[in-house]
C-alpha positions as CSV (number, residue, x, y, z in Angstrom):
1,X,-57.2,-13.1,-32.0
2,X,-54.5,-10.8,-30.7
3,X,-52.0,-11.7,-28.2
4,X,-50.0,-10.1,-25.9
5,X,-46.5,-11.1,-24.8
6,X,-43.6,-10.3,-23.4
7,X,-40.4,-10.9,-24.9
8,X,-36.6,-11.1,-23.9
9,X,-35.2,-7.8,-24.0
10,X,-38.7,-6.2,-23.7
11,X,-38.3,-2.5,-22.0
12,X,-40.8,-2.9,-19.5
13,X,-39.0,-6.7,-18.1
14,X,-35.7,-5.6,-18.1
15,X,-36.4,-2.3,-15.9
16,X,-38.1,-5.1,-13.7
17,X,-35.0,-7.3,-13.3
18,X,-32.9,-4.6,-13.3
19,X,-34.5,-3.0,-10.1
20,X,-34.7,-6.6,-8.7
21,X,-30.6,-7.0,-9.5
22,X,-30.1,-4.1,-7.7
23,X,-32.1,-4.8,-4.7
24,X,-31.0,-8.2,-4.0
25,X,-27.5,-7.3,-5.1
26,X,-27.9,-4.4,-2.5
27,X,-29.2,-6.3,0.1
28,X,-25.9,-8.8,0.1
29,X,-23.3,-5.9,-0.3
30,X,-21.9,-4.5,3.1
31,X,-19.8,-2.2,1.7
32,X,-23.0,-0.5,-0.5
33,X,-24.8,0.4,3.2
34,X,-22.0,3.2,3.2
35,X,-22.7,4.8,0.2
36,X,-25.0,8.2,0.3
37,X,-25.1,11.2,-1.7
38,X,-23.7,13.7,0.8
39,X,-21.0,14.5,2.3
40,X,-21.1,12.8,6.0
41,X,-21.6,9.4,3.8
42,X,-18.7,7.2,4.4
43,X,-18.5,6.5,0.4
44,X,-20.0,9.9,-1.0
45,X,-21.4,9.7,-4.6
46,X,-20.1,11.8,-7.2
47,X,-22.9,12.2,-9.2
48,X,-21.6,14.5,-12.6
49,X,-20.8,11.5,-14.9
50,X,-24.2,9.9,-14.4
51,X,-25.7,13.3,-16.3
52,X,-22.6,14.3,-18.5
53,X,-20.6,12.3,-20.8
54,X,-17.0,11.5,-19.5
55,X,-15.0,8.6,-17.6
56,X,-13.2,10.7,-15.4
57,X,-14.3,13.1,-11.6
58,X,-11.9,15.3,-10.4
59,X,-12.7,15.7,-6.4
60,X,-11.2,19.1,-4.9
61,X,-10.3,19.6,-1.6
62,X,-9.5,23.1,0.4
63,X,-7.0,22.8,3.5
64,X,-8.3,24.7,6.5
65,X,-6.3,28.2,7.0
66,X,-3.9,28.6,9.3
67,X,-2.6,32.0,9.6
68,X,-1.9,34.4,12.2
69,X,-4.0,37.0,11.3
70,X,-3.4,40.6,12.1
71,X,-4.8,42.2,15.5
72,X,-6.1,46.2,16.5
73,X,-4.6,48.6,13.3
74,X,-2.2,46.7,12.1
75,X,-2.0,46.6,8.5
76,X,-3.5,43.3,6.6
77,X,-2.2,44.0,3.2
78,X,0.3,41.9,2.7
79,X,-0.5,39.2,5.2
80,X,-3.1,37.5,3.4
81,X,-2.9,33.8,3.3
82,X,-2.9,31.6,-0.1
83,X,-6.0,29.1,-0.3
84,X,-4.2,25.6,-0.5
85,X,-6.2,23.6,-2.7
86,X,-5.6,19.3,-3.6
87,X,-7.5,17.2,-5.8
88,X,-7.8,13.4,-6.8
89,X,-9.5,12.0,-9.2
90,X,-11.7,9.4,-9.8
91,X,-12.3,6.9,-13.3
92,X,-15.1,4.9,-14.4
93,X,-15.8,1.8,-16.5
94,X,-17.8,-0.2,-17.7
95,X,-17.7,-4.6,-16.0
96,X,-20.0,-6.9,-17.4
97,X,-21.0,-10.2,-16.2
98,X,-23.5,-12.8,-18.2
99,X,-25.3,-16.4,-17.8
100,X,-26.2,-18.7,-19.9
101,X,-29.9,-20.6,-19.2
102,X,-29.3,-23.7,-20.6
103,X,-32.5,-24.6,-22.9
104,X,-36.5,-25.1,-22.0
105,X,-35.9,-28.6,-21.2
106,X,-33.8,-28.1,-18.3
107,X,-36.1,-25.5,-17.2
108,X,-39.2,-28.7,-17.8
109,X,-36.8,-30.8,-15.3
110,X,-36.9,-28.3,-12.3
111,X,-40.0,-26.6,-10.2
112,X,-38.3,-23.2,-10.4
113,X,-37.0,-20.4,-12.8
114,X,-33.8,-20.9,-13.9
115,X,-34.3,-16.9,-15.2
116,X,-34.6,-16.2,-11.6
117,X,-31.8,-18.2,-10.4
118,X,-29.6,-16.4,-13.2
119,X,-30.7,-13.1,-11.5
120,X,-29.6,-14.3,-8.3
121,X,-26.2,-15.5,-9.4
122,X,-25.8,-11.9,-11.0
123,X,-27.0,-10.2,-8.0
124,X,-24.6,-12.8,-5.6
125,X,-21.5,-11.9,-8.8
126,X,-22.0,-8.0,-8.1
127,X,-22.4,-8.1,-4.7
128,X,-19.3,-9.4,-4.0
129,X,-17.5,-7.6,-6.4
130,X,-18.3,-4.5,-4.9
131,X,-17.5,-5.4,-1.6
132,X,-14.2,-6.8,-2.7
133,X,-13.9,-3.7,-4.9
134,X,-14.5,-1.0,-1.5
135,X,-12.4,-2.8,0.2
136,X,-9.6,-3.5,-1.7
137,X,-9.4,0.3,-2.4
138,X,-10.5,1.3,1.3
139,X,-7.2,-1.3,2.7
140,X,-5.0,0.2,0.4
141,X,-4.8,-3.7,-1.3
142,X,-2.1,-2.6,-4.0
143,X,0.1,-5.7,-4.1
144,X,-2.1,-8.4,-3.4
145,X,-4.9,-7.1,-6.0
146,X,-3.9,-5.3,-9.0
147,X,-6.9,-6.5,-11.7
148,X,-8.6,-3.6,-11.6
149,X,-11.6,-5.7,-12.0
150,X,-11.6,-6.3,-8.2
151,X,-10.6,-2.2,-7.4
152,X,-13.5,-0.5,-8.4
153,X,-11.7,-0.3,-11.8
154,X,-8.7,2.0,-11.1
155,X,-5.2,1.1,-9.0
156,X,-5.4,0.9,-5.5
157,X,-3.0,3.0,-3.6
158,X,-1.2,1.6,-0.5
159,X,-2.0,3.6,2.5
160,X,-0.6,6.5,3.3
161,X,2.2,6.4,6.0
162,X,0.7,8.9,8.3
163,X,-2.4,6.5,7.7
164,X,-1.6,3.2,9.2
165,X,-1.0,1.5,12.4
166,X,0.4,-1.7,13.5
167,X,-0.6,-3.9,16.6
168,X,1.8,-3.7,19.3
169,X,4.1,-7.2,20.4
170,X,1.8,-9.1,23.2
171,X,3.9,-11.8,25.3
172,X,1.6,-13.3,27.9
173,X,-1.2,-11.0,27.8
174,X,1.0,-8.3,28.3
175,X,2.8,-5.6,26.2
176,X,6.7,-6.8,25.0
177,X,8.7,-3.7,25.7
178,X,11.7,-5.8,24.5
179,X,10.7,-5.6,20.9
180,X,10.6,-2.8,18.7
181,X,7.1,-1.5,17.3
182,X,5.9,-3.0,14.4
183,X,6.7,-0.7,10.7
184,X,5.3,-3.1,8.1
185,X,2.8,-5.8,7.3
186,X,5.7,-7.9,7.7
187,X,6.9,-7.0,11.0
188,X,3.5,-7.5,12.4
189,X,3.8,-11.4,10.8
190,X,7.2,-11.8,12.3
191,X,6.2,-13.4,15.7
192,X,8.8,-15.1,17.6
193,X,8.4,-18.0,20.6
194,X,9.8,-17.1,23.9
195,X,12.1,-19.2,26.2
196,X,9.0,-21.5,27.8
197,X,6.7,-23.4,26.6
198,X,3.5,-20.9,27.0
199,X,5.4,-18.1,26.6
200,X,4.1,-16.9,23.3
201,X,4.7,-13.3,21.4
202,X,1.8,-12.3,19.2
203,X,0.3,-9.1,17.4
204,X,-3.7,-9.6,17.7
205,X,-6.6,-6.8,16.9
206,X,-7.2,-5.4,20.6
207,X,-9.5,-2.5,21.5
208,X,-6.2,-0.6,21.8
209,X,-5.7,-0.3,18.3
210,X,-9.0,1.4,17.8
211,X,-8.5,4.1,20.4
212,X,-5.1,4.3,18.9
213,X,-7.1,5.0,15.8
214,X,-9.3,7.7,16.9
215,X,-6.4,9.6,18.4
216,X,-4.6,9.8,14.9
217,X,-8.0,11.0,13.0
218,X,-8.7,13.7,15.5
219,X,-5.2,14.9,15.4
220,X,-3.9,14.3,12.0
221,X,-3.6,17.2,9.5
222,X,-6.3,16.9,8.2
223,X,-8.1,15.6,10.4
224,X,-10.9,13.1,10.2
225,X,-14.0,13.7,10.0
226,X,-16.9,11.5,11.6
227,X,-19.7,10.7,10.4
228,X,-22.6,12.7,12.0
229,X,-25.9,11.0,12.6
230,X,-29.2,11.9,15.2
231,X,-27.2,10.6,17.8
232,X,-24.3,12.2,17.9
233,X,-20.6,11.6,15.6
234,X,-19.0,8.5,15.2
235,X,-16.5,6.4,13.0
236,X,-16.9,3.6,11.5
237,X,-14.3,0.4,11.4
238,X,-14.3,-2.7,8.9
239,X,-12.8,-5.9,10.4
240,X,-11.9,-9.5,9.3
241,X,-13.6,-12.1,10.7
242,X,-10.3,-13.1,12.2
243,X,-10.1,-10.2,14.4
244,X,-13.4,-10.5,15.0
245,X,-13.0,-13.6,16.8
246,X,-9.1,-12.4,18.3
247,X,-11.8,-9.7,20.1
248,X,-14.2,-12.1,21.4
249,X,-11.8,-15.0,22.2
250,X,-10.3,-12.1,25.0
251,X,-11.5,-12.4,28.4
252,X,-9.2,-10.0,30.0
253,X,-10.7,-7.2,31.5
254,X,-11.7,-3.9,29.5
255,X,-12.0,-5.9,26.4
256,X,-15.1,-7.5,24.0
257,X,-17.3,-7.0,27.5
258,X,-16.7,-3.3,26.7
259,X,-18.2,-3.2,23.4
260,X,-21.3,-5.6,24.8
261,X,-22.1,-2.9,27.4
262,X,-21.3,0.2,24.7
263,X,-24.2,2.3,24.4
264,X,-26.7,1.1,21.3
265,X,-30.2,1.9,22.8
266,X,-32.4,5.4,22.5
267,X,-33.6,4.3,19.1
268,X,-30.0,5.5,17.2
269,X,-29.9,1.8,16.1
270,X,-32.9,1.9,14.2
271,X,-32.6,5.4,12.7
272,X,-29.3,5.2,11.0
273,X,-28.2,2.3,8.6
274,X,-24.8,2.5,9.9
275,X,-25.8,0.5,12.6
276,X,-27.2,-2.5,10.9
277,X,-25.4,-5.5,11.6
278,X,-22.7,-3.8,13.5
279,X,-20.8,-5.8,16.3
280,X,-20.8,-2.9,18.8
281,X,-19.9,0.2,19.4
282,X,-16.7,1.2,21.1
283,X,-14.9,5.0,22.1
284,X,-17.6,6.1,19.0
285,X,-16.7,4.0,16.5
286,X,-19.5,1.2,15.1
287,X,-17.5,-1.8,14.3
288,X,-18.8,-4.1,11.3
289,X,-17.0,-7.2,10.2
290,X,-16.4,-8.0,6.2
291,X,-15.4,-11.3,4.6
292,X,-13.4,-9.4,2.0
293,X,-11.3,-6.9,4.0
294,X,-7.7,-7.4,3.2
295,X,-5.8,-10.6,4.7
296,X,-2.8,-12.2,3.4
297,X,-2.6,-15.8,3.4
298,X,-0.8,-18.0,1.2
299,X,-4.1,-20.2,0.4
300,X,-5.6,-16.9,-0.8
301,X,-3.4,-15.0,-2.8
302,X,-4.9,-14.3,-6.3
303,X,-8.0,-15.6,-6.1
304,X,-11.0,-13.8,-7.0
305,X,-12.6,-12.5,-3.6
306,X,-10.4,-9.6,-3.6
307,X,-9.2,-11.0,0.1
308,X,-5.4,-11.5,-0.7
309,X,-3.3,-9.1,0.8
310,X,-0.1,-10.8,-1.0
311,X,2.6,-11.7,-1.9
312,X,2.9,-15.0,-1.5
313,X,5.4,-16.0,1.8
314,X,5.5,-15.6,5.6
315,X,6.3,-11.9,5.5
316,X,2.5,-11.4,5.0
317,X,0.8,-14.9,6.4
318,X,-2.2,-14.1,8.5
319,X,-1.9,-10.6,8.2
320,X,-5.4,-8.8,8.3
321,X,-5.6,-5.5,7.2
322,X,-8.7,-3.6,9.2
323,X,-9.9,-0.3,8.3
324,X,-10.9,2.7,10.0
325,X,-13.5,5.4,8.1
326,X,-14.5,8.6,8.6
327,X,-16.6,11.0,5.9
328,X,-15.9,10.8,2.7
329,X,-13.1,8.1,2.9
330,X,-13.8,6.8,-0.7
331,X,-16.0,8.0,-3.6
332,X,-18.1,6.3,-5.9
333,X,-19.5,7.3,-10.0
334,X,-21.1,6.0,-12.2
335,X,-21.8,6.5,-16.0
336,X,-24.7,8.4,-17.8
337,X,-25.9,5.4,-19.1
338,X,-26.7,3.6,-16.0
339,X,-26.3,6.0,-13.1
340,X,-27.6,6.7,-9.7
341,X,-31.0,8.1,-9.3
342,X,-31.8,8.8,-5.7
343,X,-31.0,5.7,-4.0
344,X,-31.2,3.4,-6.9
345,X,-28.1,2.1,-8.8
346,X,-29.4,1.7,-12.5
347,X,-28.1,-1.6,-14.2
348,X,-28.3,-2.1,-17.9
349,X,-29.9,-5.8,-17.8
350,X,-30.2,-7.6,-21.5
351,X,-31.5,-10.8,-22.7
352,X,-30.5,-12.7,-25.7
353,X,-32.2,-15.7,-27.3
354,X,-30.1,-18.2,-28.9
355,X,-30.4,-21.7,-30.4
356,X,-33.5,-20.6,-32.5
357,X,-35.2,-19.7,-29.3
358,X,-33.8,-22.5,-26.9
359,X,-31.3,-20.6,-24.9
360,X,-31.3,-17.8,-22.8
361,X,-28.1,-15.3,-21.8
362,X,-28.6,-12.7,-19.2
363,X,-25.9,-10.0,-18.9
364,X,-25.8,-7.7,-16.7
365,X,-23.6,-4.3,-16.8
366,X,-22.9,-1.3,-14.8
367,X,-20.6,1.9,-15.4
368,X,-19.0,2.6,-12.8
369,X,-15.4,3.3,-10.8
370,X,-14.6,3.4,-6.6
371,X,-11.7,5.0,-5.1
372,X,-10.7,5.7,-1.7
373,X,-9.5,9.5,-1.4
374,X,-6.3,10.7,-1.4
375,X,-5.5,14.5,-1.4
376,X,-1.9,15.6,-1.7
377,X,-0.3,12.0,-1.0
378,X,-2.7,11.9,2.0
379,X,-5.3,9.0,2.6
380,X,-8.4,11.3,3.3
381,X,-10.2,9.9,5.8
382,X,-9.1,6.4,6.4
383,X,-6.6,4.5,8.5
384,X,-5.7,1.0,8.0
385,X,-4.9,-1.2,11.0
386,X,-2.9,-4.2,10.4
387,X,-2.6,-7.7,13.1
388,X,-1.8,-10.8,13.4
389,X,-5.0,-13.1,12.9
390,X,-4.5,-16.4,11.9
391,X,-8.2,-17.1,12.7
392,X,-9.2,-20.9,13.9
């Protein structure tokens, strides 16, 4: 009597747990809702390694012209003005991850797969390490993270100093004119007491900063570029869950009520995925908060979620490193043998048997490489914020 079935590493089942890795791993990633093919996506995909063979994109950029011109009959030979090109490129590689299903009796002991549950640790493994991956790049992380492992499998750069902006010196709810303006990571940490008791100096994440922000993308050279959707243009900024809470912990007037009342409605929430999950919306940008943007604390430093902002000491304790996007901050590519076909991110999923039958390893591998863009020393389209947030 003939029998069908189906065995590990059979084509059809690992397309199936391939496309379920990528959902699920998909559905946890908040960096991944950014990604799109064209070029008002936050992350754009750069799609020529995923049909040519290769580990390297070159991204080109053209500056805007800026000449005079000539006006009525006066002569325009000789006044013509040189295209100014930039580039940056952008590598891929290949990460692999794998489980280890530990024999059909453990599987006899519980009521569920332990196939399943291997696909779900995957799925929670690549999630995160794309997150911490987008972000570590987007921050400009290059001290506190340099496996490239947790990059998006290049060096990140550190941000651009026409790209960056530090909170301003608070001392009682009010703005410290006695102390100079913050210049580094550092001097945002180095908060000093005051004379009485509640008189307290700090650097926190206030709505400021993010109007600060949108007044360096619009005038910048280049300038930023938002992100256009049905209703109307808008930024997007990444926050720690620190600041997250520095914004809702402030009562004072003009603040977190502001971003309550902002204008979400007229269906632009449920037409655009930029939306999903945001905190509000405030001056046109859609704030979103992520685990793995960049903080430095000295609990943190070089562990694996790609969170450490580094190095170790007080110089950088508590030091939360937001980010601000506009169009095409970053890029993302992956490799012919895995690629990115429409919307789907292709994984190469395999199964091995082992112990004559008795145990099962699930890898799962993708080619691929994430860098936030940088044209002629220039962070493209992204400006990092740092604060002091030392959380709860």
């Amino acid at each position: 009597m003939a029998e069908t079935a189906v065995s590990a590493n059979d084509p059809l089942s690992n397309q199936l747990w391939s496309r379920k890795l990528y959902v699920e791993a998909l559905k946890r990633a908040i960096i991944m809702k950014f990604v799109g093919t064209d070029s008002n996506s936050i992350i754009q995909v750069k799609d020529e390694l995923s049909k040519n063979s290769g580990d390297q994109v070159t991204v080109g950029l053209r500056m805007q012209l800026n000449g005079d011109g000539v006006s009525g009959d006066s002569t325009l030979d000789g006044e013509e003005e040189e295209l100014e090109r930039y580039n940056d490129s952008l590598q891929i590689n290949q990460l692999r991850h794998a489980v280890k299903v530990v024999g059909n009796m453990s599987q006899q002991r519980v009521p569920w797969s332990i196939r399943a549950e291997g696909e779900s640790g995957l799925s929670d493994w690549w999630a995160g390490r794309m997150d911490a991956s987008g972000f570590n790049q987007l921050c400009g992380n290059s001290v506190g993270q340099t496996n490239t492992k947790y990059t998006g499998m290049q060096v990140a750069l550190p941000p651009s100093a026409n790209r960056v902006l530090f909170a301003d010196f608070f001392e009682n709810g009010a703005y410290d004119t006695s102390v100079a303006a913050a210049s580094s990571d550092a001097n945002v940490g180095n908060y000093v007491a005051g004379a009485g008791a509640t008189d307290v100096r700090e650097a926190p994440f206030r709505l400021e900063l993010i109007d600060r922000a949108v007044v360096k993308a619009r005038t910048s050279s280049p300038a930023i570029r938002p992100v256009a959707m049905a209703g109307g243009e808008c930024y997007c900024q990444f926050l720690h869950p620190h600041q997250t809470l520095q914004l809702r912990q402030n009562s004072t007037s003009g603040q977190w009520l502001d971003i309550q009342r902002a204008a979400m409605t007229g269906g632009v929430v449920n037409k655009n995925p930029i939306y999903s999950g945001a905190l509000g919306q405030f001056n046109n940008v859609i704030l979103h908060e992520g685990v793995r943007v960049v903080f430095g604390n000295t609990t943190q430093l070089g562990n694996n979620l790609g969170t450490s902002l580094g190095p170790a000491g007080d110089s950088t304790t508590n030091i939360a490193r937001s980010v601000f996007c506009g169009a095409q901050a970053a890029s993302i590519a992956f490799g012919r043998a895995h690629g990115y076909q429409g919307t789907e991110i292709r994984f190469r999923w395999t199964e091995i048997l082992k112990d004559y039958d008795n145990q099962l390893g699930i890898s799962a591998a993708l080619i691929w490489g994430m860098k936030k863009m940088v044209f002629n020393s220039e962070d493209f389209a992204s400006i990092t914020v740092s604060t002091y947030s030392p959380g709860v």
